[in-house]
Backbone bond lengths (Angstrom), bond angles and torsions (degrees), N, CA, C in turn:
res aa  C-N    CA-C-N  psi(-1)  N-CA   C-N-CA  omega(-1)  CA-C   N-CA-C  phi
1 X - - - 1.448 - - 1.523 109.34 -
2 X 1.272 115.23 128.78 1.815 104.00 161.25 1.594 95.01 -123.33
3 X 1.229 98.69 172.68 1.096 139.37 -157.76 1.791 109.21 -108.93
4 X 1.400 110.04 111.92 1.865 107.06 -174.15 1.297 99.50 -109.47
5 X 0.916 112.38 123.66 1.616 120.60 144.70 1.460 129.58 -131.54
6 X 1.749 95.35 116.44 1.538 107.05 -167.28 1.477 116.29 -125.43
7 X 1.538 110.20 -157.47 1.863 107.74 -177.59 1.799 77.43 -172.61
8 X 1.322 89.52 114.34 1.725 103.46 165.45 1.831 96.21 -102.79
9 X 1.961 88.37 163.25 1.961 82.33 -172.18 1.594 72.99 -167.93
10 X 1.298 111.55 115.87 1.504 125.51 154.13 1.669 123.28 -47.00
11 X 0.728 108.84 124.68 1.648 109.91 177.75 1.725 127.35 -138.66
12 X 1.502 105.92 174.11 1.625 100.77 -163.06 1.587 93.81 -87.42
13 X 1.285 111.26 -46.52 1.449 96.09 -142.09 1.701 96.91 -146.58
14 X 1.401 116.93 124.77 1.671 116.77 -159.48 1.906 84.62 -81.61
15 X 0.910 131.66 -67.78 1.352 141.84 -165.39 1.515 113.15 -20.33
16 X 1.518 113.25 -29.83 1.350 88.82 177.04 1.446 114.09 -106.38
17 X 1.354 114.25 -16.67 1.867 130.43 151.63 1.655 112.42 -35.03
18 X 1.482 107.01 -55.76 0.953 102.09 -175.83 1.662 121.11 -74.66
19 X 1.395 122.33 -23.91 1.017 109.13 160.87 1.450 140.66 -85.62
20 X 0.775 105.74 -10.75 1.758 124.22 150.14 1.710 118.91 -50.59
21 X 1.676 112.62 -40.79 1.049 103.71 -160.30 1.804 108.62 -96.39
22 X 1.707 96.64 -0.12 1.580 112.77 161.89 1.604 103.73 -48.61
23 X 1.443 119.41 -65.38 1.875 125.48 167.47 1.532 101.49 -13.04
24 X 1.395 122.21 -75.98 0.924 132.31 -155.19 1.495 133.63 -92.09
25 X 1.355 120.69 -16.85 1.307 116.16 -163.10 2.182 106.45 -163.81
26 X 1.102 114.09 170.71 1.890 106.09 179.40 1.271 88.99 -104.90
27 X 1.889 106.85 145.67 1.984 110.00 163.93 2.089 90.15 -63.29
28 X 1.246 94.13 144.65 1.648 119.19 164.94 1.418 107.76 -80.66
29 X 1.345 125.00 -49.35 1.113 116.68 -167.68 2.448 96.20 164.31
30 X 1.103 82.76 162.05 1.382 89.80 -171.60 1.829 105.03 -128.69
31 X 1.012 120.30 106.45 1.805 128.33 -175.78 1.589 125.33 -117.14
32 X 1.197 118.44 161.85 1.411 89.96 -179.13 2.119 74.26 -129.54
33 X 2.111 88.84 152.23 1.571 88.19 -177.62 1.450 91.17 -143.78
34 X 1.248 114.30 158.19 1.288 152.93 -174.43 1.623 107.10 -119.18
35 X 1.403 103.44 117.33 1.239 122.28 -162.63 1.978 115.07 -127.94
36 X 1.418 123.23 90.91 1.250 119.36 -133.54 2.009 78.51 -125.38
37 X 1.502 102.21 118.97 1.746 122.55 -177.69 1.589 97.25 -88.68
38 X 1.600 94.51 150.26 1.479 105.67 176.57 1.517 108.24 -138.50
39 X 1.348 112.58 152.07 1.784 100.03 171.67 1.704 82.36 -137.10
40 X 1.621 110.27 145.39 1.381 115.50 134.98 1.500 128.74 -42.96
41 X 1.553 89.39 156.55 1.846 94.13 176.66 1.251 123.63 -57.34
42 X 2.140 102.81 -34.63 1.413 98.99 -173.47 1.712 120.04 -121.56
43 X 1.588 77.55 25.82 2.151 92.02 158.58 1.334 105.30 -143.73
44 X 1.350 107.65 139.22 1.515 105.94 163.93 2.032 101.83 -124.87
45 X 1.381 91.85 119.15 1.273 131.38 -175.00 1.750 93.50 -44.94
46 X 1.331 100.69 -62.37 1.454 104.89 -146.29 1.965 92.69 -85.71
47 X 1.149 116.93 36.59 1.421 127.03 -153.81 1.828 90.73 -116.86
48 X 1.066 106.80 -38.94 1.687 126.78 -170.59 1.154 104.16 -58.10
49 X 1.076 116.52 132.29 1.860 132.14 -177.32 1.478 111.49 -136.27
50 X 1.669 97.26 117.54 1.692 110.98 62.12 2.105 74.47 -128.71
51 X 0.986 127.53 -26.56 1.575 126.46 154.70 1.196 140.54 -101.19
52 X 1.381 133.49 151.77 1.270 130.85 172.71 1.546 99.07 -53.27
53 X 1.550 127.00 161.10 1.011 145.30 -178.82 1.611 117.81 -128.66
54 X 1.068 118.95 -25.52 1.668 145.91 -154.06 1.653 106.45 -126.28
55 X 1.001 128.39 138.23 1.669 125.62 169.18 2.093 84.02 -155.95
56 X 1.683 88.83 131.60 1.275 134.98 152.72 1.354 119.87 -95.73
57 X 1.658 120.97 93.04 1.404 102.41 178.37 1.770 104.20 -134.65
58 X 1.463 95.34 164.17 1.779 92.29 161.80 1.374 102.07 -125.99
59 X 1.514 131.84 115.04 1.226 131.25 -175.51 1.720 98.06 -96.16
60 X 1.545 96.46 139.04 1.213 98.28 -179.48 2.025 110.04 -118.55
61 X 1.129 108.45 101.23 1.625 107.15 -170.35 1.974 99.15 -84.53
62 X 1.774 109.83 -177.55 1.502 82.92 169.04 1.328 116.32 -110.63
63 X 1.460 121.45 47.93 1.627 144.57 145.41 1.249 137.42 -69.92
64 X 1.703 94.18 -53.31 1.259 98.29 -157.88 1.643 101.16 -166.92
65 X 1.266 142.20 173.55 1.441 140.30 177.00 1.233 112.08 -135.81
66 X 1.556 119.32 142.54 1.662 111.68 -170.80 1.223 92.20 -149.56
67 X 1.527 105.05 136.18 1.317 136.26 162.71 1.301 114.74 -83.94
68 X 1.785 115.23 127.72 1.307 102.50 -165.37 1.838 108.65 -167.73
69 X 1.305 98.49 117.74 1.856 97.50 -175.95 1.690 90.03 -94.75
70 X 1.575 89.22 150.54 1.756 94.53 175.00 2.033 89.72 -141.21
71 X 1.351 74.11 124.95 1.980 91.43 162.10 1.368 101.36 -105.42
72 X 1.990 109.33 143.30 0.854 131.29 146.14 1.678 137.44 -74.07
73 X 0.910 119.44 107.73 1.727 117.75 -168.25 1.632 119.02 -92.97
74 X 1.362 117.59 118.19 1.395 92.00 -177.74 1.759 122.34 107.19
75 X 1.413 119.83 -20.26 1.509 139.56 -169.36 1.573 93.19 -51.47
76 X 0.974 112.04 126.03 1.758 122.68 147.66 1.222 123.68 -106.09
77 X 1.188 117.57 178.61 1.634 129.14 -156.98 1.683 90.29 -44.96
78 X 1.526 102.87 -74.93 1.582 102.27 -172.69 1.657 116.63 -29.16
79 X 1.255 121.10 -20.21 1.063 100.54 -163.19 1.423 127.64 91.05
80 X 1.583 117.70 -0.55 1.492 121.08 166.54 1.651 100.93 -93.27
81 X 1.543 69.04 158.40 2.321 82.53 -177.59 1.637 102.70 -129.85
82 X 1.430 91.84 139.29 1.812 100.74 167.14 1.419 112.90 -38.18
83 X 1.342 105.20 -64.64 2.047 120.74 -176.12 1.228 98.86 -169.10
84 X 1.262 108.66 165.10 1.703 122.64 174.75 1.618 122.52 -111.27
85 X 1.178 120.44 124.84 1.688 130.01 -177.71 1.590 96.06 -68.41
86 X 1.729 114.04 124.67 1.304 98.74 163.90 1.089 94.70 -130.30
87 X 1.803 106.32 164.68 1.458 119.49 -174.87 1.427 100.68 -127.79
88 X 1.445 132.13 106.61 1.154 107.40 157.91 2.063 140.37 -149.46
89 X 0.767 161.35 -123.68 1.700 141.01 -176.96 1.414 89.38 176.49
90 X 1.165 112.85 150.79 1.451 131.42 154.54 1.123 127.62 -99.39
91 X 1.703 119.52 113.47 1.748 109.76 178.30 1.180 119.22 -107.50
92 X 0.731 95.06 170.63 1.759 110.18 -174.33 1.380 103.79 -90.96
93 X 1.001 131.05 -32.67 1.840 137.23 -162.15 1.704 104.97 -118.66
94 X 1.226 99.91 72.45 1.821 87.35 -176.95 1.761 109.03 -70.05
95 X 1.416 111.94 -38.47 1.322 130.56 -166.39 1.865 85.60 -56.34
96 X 0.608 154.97 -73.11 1.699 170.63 143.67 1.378 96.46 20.15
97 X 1.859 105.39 -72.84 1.422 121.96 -159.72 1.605 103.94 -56.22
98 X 1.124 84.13 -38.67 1.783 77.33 -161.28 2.108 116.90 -88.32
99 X 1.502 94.06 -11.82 1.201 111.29 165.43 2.128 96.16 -54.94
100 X 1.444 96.29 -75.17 1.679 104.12 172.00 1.035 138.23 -25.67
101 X 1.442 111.31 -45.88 1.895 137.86 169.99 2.101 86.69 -68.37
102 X 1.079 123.65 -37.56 1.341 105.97 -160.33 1.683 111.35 -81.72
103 X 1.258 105.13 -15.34 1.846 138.20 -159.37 1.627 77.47 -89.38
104 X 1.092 121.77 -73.25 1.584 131.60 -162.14 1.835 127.98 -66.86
105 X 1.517 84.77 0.33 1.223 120.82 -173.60 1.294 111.20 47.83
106 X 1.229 136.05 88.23 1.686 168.09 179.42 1.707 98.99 -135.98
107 X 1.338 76.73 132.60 1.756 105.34 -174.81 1.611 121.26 -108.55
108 X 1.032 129.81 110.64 1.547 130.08 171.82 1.425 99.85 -79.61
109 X 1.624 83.26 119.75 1.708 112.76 178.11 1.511 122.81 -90.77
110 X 1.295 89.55 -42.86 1.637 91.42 175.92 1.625 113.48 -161.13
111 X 1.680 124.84 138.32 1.468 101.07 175.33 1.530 102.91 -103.97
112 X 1.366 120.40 157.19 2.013 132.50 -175.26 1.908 82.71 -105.49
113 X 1.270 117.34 141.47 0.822 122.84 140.40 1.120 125.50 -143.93
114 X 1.342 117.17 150.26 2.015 135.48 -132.76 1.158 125.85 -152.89
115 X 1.512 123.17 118.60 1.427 130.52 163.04 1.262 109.76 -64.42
116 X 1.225 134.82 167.05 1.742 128.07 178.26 1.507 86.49 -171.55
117 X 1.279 98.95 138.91 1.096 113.36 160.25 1.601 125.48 -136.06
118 X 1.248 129.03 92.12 1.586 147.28 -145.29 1.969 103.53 -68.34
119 X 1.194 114.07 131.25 1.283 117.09 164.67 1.212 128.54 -125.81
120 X 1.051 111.68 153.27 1.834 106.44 -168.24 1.807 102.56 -129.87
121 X 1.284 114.04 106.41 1.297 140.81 173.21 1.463 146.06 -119.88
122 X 1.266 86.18 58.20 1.359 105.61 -166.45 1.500 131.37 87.68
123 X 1.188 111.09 -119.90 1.363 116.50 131.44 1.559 140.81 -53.44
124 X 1.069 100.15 -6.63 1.832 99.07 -168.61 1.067 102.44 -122.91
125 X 1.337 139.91 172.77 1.963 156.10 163.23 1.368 85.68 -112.69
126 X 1.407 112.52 149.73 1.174 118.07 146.10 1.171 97.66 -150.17
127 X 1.726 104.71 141.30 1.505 113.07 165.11 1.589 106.34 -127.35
128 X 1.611 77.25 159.01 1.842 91.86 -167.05 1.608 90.89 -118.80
129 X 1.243 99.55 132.40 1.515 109.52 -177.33 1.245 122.45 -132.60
130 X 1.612 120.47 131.15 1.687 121.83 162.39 1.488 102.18 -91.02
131 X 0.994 120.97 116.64 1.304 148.03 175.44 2.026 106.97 -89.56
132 X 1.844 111.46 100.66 1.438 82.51 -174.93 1.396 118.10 -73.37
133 X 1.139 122.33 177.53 1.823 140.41 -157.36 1.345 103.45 43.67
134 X 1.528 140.43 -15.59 1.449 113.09 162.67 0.862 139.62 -124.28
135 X 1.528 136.23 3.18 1.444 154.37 122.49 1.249 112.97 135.92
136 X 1.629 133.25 -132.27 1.199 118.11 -161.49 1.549 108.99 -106.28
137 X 1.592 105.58 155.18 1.647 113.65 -173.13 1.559 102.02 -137.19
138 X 1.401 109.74 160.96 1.606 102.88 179.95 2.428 83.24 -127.88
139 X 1.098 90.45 118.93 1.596 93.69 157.54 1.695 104.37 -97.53
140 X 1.484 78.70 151.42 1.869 96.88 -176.54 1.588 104.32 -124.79
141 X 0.884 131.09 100.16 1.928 136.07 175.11 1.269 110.90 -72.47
142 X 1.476 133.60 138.22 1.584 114.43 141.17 1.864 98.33 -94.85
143 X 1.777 93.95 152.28 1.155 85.56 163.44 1.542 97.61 -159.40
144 X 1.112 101.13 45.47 1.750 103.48 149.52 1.475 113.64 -130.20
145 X 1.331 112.89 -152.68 1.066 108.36 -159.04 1.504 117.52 -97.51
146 X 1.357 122.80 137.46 1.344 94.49 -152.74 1.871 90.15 -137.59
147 X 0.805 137.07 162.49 1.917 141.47 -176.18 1.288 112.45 -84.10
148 X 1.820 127.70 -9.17 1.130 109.71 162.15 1.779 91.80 168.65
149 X 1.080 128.57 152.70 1.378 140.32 -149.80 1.696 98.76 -58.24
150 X 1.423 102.77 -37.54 1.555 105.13 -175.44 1.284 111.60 -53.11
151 X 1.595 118.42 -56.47 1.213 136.20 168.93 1.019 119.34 -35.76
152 X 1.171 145.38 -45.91 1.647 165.62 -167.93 2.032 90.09 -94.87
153 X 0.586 90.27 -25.30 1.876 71.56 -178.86 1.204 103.69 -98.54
154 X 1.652 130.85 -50.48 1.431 120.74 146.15 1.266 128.81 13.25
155 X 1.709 102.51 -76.59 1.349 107.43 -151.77 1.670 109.16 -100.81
156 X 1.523 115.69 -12.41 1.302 115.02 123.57 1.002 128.81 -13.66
157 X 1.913 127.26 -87.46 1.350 133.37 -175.17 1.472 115.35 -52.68
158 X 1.180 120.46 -53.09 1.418 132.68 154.40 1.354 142.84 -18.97
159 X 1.697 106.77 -36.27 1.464 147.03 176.32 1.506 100.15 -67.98
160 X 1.937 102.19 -67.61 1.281 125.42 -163.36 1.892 102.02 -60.87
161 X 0.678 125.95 -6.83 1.311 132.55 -157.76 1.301 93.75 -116.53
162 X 1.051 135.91 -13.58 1.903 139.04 -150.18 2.009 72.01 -111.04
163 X 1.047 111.78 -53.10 1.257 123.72 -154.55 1.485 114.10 -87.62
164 X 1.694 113.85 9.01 1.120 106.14 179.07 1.765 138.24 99.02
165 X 1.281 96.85 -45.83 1.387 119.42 176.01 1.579 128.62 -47.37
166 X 1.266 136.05 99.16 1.539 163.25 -159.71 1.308 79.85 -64.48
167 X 1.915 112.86 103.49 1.240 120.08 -176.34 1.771 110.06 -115.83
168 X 1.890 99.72 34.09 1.541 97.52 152.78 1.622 136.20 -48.37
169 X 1.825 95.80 147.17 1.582 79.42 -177.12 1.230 109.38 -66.60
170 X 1.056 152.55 -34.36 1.947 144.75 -159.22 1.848 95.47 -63.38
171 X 1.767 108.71 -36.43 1.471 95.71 -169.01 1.458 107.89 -92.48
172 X 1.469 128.76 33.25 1.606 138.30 166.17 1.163 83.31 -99.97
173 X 1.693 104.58 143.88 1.600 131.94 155.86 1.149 114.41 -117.41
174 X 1.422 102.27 112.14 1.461 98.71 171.80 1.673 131.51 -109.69
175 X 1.283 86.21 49.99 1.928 108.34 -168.04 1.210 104.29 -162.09
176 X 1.162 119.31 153.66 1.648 137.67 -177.60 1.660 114.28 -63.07
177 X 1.248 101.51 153.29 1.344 90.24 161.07 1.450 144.27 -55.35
178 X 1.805 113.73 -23.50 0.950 109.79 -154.01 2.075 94.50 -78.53
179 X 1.121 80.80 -25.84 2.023 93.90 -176.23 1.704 110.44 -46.86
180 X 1.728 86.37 -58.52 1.887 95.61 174.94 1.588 114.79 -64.41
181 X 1.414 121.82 -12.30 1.314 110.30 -178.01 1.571 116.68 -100.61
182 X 1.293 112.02 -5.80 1.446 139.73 -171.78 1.703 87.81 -94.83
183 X 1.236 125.63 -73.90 1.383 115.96 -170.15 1.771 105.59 -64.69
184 X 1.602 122.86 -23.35 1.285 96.01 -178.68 1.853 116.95 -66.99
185 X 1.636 102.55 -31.26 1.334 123.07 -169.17 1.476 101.00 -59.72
186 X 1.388 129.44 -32.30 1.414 140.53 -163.94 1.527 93.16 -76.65
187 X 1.435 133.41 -56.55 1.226 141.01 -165.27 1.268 103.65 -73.41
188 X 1.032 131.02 -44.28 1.479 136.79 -168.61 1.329 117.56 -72.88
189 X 2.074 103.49 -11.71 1.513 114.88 173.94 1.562 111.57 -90.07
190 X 1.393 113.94 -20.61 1.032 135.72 169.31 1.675 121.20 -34.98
């Protein structure tokens, strides 16, 4: 299991994030991933209000593929979370897995698919992401050691601010993509 604690924040334009974050940190690497949601027959994840709480996913990078449930711990009304419990394995046979999820009757709800581009800053990850149909996002990681979740989200916000980033509340996300791409798809049926 590890332990996430992050701060997503919608944004206009990666180009000048990213050069800012030259100051601070080396690109890791730049990938594009495919990110494919599942719910059981007799929960639906994305059913949970006023947020999902639960994510079923198989992310597929072009390395490697991981199967992986993530709990949220901690969510309040707003929709912010302390950190998230993740669980997850790498298989070798995705074509298999999801044959299995289909046998077991598990449903693909929605797929995210994503530019990312990984940074390594010290203490922190950050990835900068084109997200298609909803555009650009900056994730903020802690991943050192930090005295208690507050602390670690702190210095997150703190980061984002070093870096520029228009840290209105409307431009905090406090839900996954697959949520924002599900409600954009809903509107767009509209």
């Amino acid at each position: 299991m590890n332990i996430e604690i992050e701060i997503k924040i919608k944004i206009n334009n990666l180009r000048k994030i990213r050069d800012k974050l030259q100051d601070y940190g080396k690109l890791v690497k730049s990938i594009k991933q495919i990110d494919e949601y599942y719910i059981p027959c007799h929960r639906n994840f994305f059913a949970q209000k006023p947020f999902p709480v639960e994510w079923l996913r198989i992310r597929t990078n072009p390395d490697r593929t991981i199967f992986e449930y993530d709990r949220s711990i901690n969510k309040n009304a707003k929709g912010e979370q302390e950190y998230a419990e993740e669980y997850e394995t790498e298989i070798s046979q995705p074509t298999e897995l999801k044959k299995i999820l289909k046998f077991l009757d598990f449903k693909k709800v929605i797929t995210v698919e994503k530019e990312r581009e990984i940074w390594n800053c010290g203490n922190l990850e950050i990835c900068l992401d084109k997200v298609k149909g909803l555009g650009f996002f900056i994730e903020i990681e802690a991943k050192g050691n930090f005295k208690n979740p507050a602390e670690a989200k702190k210095t997150c916000y703190e980061f984002s601010n070093k870096l520029g980033v228009d840290v209105k509340s409307e431009n905090i996300i406090n839900t996954g993509y697959p949520v924002l791409l599900l409600e954009y798809k809903t509107k767009k049926r509209r």
